[in-house]
MDTraj code that builds the backbone (N, CA, C; nanometers):
import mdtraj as md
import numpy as np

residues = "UNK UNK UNK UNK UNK UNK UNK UNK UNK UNK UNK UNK UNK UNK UNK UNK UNK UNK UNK UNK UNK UNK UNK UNK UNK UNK UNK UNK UNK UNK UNK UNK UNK UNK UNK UNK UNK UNK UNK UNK UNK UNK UNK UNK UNK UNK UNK UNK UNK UNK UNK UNK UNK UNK UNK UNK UNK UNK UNK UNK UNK UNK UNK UNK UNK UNK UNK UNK UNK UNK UNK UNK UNK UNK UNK UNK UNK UNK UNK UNK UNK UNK UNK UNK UNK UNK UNK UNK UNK UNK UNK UNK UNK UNK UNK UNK UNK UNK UNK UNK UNK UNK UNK UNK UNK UNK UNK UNK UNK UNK UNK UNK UNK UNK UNK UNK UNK UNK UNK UNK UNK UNK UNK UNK UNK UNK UNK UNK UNK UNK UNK UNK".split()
xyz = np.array([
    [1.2718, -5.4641, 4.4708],
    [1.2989, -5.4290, 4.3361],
    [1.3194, -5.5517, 4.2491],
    [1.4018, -5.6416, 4.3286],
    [1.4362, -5.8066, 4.2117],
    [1.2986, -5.8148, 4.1685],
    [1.1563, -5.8350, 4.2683],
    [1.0571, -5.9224, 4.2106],
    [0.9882, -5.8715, 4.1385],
    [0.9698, -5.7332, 4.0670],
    [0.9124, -5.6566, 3.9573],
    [1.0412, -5.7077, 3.8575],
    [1.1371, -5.7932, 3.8227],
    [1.2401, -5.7538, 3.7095],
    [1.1616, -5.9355, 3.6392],
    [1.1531, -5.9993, 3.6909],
    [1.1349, -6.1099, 3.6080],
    [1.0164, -6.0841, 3.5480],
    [0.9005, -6.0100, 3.5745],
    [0.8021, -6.0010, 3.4761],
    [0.8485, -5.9128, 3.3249],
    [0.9227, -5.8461, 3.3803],
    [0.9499, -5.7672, 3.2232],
    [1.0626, -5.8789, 3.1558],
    [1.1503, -5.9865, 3.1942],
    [1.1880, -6.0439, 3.1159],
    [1.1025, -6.1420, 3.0646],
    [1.0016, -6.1606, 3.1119],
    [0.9760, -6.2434, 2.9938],
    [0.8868, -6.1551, 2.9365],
    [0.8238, -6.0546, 2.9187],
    [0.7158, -5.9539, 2.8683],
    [0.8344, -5.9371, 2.7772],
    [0.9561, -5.9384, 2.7827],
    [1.0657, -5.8765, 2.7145],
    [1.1021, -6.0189, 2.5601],
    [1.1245, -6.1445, 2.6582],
    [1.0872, -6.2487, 2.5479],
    [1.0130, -6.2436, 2.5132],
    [0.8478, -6.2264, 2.5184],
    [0.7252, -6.2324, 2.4864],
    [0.7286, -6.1665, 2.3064],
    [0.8314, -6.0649, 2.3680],
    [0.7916, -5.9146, 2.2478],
    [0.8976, -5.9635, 2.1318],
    [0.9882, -6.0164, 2.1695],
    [1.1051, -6.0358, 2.0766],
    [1.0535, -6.1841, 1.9723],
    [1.0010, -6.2807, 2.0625],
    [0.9640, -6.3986, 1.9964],
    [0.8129, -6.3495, 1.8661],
    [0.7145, -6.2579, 1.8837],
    [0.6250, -6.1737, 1.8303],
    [0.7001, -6.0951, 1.6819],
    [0.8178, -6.0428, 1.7306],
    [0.8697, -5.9723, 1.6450],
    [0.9177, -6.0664, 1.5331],
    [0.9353, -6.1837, 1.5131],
    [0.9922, -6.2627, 1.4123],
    [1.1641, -6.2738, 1.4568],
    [1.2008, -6.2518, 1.5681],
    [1.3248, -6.3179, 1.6202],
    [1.3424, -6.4964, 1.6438],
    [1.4257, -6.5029, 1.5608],
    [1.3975, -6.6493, 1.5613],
    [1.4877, -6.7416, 1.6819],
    [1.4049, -6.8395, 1.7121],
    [1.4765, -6.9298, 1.8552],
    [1.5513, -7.0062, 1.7911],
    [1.6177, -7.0748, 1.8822],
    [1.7537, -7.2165, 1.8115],
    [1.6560, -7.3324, 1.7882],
    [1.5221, -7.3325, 1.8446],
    [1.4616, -7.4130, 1.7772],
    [1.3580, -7.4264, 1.6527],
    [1.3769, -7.2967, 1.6219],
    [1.2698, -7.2470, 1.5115],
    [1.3542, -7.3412, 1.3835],
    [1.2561, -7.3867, 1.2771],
    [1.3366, -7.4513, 1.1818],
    [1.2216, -7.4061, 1.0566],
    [1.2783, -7.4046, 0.9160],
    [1.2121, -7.3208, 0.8240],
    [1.1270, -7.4694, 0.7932],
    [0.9898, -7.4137, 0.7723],
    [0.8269, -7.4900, 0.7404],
    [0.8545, -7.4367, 0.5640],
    [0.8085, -7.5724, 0.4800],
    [0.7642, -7.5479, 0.3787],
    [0.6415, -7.5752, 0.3651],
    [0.5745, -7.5533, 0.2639],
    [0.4392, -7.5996, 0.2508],
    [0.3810, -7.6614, 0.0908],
    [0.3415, -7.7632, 0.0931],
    [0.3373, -7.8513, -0.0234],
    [0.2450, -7.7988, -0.0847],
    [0.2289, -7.7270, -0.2401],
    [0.1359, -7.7037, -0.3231],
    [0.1186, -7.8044, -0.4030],
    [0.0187, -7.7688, -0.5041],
    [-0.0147, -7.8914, -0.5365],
    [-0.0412, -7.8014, -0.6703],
    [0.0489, -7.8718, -0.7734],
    [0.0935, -7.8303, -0.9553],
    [-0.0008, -7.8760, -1.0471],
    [-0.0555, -7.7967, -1.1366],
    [-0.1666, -7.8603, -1.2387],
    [-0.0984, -8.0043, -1.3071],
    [-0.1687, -8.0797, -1.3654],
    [-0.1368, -8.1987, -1.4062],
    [-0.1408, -8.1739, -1.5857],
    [-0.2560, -8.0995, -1.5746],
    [-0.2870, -8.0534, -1.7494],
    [-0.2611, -7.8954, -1.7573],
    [-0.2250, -7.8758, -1.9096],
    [-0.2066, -7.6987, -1.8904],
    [-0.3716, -7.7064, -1.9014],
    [-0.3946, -7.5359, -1.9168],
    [-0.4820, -7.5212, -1.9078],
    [-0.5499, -7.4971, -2.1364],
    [-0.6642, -7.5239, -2.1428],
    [-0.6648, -7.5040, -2.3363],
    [-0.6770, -7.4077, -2.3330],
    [-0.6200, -7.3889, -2.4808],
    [-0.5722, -7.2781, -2.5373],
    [-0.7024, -7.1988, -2.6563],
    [-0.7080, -7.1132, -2.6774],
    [-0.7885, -7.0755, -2.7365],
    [-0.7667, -6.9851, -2.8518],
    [-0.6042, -7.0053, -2.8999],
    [-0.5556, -6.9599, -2.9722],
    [-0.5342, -7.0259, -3.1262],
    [-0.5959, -6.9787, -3.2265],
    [-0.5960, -7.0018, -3.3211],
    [-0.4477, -7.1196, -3.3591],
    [-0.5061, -7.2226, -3.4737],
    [-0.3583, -7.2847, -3.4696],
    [-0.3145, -7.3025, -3.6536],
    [-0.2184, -7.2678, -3.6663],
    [-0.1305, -7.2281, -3.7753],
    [-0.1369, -7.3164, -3.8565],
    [-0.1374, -7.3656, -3.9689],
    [-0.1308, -7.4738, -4.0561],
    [-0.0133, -7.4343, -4.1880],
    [0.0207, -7.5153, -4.2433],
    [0.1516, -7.4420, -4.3763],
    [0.0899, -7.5509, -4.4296],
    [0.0847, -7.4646, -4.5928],
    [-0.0012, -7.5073, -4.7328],
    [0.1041, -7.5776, -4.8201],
    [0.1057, -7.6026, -4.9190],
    [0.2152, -7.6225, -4.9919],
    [0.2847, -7.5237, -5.0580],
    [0.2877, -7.3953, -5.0204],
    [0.3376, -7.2982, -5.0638],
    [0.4047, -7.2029, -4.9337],
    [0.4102, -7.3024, -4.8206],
    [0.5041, -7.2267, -4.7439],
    [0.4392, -7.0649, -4.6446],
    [0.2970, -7.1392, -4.6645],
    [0.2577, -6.9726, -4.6252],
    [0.1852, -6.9896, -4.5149],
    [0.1516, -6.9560, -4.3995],
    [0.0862, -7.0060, -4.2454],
    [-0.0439, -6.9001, -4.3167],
    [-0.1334, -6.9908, -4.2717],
    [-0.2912, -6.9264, -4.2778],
    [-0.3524, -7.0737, -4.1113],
    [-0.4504, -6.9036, -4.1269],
    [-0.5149, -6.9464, -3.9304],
    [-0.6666, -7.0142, -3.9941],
    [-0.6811, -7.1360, -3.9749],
    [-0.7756, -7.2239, -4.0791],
    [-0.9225, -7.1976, -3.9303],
    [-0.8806, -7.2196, -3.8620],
    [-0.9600, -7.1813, -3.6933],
    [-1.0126, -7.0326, -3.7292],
    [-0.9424, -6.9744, -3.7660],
    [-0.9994, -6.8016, -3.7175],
    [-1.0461, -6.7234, -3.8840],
    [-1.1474, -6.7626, -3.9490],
    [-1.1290, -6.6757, -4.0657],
    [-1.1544, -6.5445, -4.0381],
    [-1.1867, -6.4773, -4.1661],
    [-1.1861, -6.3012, -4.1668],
    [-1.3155, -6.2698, -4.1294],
    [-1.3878, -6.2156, -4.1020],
    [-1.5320, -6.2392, -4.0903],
    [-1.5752, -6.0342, -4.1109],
    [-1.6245, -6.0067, -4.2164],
    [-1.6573, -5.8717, -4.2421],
    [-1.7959, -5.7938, -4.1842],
    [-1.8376, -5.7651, -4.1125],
    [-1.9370, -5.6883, -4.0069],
    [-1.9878, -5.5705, -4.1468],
    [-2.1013, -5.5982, -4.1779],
    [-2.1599, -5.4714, -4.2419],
    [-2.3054, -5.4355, -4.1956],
    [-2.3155, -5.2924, -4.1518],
    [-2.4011, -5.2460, -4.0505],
    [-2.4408, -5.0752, -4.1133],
    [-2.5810, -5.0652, -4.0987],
    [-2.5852, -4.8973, -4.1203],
    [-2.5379, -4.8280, -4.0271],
    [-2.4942, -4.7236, -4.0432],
    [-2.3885, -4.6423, -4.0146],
    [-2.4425, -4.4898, -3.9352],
    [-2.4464, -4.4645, -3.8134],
    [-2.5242, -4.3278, -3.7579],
    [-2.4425, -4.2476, -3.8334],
    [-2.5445, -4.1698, -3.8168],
    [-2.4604, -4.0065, -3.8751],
    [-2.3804, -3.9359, -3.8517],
    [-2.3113, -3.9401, -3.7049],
    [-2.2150, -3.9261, -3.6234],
    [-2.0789, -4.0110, -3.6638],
    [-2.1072, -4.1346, -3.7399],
    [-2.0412, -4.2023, -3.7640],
    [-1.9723, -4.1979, -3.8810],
    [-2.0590, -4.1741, -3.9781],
    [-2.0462, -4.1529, -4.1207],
    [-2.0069, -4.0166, -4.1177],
    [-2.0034, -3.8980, -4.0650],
    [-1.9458, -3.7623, -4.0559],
    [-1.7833, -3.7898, -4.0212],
    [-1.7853, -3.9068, -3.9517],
    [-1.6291, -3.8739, -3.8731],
    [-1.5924, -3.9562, -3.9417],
    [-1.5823, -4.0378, -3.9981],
    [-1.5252, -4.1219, -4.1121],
    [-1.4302, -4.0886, -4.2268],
    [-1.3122, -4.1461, -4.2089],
    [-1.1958, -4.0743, -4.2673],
    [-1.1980, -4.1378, -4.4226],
    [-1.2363, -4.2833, -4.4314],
    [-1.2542, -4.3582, -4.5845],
    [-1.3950, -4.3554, -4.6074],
    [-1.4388, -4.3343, -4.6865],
    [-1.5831, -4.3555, -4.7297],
    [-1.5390, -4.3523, -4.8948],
    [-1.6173, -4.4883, -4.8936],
    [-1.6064, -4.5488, -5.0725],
    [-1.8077, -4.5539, -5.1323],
    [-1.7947, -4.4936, -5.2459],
    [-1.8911, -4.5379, -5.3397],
    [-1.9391, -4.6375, -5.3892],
    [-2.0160, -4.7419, -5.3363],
    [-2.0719, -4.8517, -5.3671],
    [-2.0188, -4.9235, -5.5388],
    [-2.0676, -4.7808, -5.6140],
    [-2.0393, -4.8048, -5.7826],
    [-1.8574, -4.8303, -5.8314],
    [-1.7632, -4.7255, -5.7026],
    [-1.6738, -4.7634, -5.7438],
    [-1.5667, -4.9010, -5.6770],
    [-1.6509, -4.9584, -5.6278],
    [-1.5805, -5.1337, -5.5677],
    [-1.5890, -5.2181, -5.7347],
    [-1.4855, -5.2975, -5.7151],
    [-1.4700, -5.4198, -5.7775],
    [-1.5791, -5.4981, -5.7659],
    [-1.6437, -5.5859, -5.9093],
    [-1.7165, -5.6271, -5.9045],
    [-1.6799, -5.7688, -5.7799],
    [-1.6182, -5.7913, -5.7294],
    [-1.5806, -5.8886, -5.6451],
    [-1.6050, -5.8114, -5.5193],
    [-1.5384, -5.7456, -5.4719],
    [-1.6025, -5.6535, -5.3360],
    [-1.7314, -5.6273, -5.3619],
    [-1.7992, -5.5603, -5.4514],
    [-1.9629, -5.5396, -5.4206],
    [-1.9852, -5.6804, -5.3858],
    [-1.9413, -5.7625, -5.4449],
    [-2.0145, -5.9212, -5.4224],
    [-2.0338, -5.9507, -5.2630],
    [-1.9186, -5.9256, -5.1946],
    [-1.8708, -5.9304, -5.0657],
    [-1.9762, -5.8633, -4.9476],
    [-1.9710, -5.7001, -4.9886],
    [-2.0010, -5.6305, -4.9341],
    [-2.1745, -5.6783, -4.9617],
    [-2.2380, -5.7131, -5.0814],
    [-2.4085, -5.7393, -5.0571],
    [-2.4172, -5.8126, -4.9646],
    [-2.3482, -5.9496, -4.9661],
    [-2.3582, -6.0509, -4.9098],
    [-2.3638, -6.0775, -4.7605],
    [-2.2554, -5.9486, -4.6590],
    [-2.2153, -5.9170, -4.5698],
    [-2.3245, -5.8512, -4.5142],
    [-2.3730, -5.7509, -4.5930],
    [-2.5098, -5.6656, -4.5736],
    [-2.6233, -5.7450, -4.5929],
    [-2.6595, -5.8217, -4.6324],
    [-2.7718, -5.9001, -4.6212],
    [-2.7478, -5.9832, -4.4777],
    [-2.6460, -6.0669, -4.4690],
    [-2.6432, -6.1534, -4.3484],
    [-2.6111, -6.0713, -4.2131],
    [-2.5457, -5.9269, -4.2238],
    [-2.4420, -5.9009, -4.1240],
    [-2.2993, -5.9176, -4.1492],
    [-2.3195, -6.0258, -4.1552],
    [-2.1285, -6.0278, -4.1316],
    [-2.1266, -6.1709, -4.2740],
    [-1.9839, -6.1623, -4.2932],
    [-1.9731, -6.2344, -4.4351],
    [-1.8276, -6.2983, -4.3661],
    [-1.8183, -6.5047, -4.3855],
    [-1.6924, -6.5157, -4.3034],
    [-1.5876, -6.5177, -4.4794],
    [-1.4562, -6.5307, -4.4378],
    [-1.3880, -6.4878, -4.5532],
    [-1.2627, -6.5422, -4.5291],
    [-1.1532, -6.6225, -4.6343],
    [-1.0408, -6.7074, -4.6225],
    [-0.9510, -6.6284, -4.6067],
    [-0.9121, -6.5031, -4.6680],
    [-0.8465, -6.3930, -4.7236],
    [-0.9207, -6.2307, -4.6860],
    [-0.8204, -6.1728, -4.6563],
    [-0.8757, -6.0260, -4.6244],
    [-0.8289, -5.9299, -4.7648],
    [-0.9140, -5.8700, -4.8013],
    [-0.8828, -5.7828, -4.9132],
    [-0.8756, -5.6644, -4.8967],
    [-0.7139, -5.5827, -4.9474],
    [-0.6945, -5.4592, -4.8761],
    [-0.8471, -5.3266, -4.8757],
    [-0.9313, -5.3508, -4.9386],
    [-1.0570, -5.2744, -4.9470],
    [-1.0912, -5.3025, -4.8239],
    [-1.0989, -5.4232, -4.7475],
    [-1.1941, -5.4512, -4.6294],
    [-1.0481, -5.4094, -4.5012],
    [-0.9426, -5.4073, -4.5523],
    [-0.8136, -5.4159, -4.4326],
    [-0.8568, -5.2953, -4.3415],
    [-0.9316, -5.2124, -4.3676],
    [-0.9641, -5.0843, -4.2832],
    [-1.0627, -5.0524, -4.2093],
    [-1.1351, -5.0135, -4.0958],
    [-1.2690, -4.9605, -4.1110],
    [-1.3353, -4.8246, -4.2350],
    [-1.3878, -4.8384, -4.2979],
    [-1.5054, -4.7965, -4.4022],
    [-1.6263, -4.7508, -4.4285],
    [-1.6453, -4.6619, -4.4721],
    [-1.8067, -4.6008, -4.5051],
    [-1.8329, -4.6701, -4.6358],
    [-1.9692, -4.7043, -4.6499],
    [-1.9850, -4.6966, -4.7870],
    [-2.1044, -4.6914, -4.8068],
    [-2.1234, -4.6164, -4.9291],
    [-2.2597, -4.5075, -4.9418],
    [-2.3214, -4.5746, -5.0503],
    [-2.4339, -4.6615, -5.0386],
    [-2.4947, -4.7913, -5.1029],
    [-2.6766, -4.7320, -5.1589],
    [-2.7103, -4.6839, -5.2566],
    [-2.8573, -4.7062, -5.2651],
    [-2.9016, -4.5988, -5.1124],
    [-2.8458, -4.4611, -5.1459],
    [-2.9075, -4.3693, -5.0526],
    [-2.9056, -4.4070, -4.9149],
    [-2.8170, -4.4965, -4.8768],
    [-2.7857, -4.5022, -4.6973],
    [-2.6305, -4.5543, -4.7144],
    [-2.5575, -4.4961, -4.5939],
    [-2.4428, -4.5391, -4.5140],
    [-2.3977, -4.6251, -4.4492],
    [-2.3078, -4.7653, -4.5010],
    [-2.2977, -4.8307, -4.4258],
    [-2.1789, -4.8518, -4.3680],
    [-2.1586, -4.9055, -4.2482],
    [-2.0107, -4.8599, -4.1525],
    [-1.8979, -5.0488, -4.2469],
    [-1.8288, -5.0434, -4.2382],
    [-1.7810, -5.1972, -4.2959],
    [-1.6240, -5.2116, -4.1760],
    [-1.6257, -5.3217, -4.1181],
    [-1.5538, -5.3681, -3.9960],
    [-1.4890, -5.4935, -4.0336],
    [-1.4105, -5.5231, -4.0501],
    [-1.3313, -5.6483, -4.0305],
    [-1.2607, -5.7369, -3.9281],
    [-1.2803, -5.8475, -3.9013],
    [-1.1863, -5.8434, -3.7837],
    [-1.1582, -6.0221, -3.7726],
    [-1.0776, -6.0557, -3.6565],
    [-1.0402, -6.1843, -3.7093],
    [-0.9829, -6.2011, -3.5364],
    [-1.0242, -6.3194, -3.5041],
    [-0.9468, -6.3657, -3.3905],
    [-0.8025, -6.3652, -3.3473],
])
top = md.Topology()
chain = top.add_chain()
for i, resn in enumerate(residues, 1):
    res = top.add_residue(resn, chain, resSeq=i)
    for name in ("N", "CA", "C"):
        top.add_atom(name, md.element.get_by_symbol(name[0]), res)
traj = md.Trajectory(xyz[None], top)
């Protein structure tokens, strides 16, 4: 009977040392990473103050998206404005935007602050604003 008992003690250490039981000689391992030297760039617009105390993003202007508009689109459309009734300064905007696509811009004007229909010379156009 003795010479079957020493195999299960150590089958018995075997299982315990496996399990994460630690020996009197086990000692805690660190391991050296290695830390960026540079952050990484940023791609976030950067703030400038005018002489009037006011932060404007000189990096990111307004840039106005004007596009014809599906019909699906122009149906579900909660603002839709009349070409005739914009400010002669917004029509200016809005041709300009519509000829190129998109129009870039220093200032957002609450007319453009929204998405927009606007019904120009017998077609629909969708008007998008947006800004980094």
């Amino acid at each position: 009977m003795r010479r079957y008992a020493l195999p299960f003690v150590v089958f018995g250490l075997l299982v315990a040392g496996c399990t994460g039981v630690p020996s009197a000689d086990d000692s805690p391992q660190t391991t050296a990473t290695e830390s960026p030297t540079e952050s990484p760039a940023t791609t976030s617009p950067t703030p400038t103050t005018d002489d009037r105390s006011t932060t404007a993003y000189t990096d990111c202007p307004y840039l106005l998206h004007v596009e014809v508009a599906d019909e699906h689109r122009a149906a579900e459309a909660d603002r839709t404005l009349a070409y005739e009734n914009l400010s002669a300064d917004r029509r200016a905007e809005f041709d300009r935007a519509r000829e190129n696509g998109t129009l870039s811009m220093e200032s957002l004007p609450d007319t453009w602050s929204a998405p927009r229909i606007v019904e120009y010379d017998g077609e629909t156009y969708e008007t998008v604003a947006a800004t980094c």
